[in-house]
N, C-alpha and C positions, 0 to 999 in steps of 0.2 A: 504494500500500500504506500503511495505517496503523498508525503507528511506536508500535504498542499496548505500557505497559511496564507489570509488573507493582506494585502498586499496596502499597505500606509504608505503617501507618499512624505511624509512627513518623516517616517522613521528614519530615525540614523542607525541602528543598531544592525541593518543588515549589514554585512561585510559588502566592500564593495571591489571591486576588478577581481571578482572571484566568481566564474562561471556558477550559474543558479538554472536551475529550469521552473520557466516564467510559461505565463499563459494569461488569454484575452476573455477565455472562453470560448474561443474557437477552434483555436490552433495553441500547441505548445512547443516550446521552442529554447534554444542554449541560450543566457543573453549575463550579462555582466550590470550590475550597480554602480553606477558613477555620475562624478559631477557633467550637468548637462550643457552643452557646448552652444547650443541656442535658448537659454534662457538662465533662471535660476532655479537651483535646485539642485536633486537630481533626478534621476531617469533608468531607463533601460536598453542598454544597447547591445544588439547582434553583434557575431564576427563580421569582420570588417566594418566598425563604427556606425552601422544604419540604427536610427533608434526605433524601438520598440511601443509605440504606444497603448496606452488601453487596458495595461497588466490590471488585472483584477487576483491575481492569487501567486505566492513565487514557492517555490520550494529547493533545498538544499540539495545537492545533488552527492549520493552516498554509494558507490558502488562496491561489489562484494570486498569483503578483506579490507576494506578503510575505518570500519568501527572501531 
């Protein structure tokens, strides 16, 4: 099960330039936490810097033998 949490843009506590898997409710996808480059803030950005809008949920990304 993925430990999908609801997504604050407000939060600072997420780590950021640490790949997460993010989702819109659509589509899910790899994307990184960081300061946003057209505005204040920050945001969600794909591989190769396109950003991400609309995250409604992100979750940590834990694969086997990393606990």
């Amino acid at each position: 099960m993925i430990p999908w949490q609801k997504y604050d843009p407000t939060d600072r506590s997420i780590e950021s330039h640490v790949p997460h898997l993010v989702t819109d409710g659509k589509q899910a996808l790899i994307a990184v936490h960081a300061k946003r480059l057209d505005g204040d803030g920050y945001g969600w950005r794909r591989q190769g810097g396109y950003s991400f809008n609309g995250v409604t949920h992100w979750a940590p990304i834990n694969l086997p033998g990393e606990e």
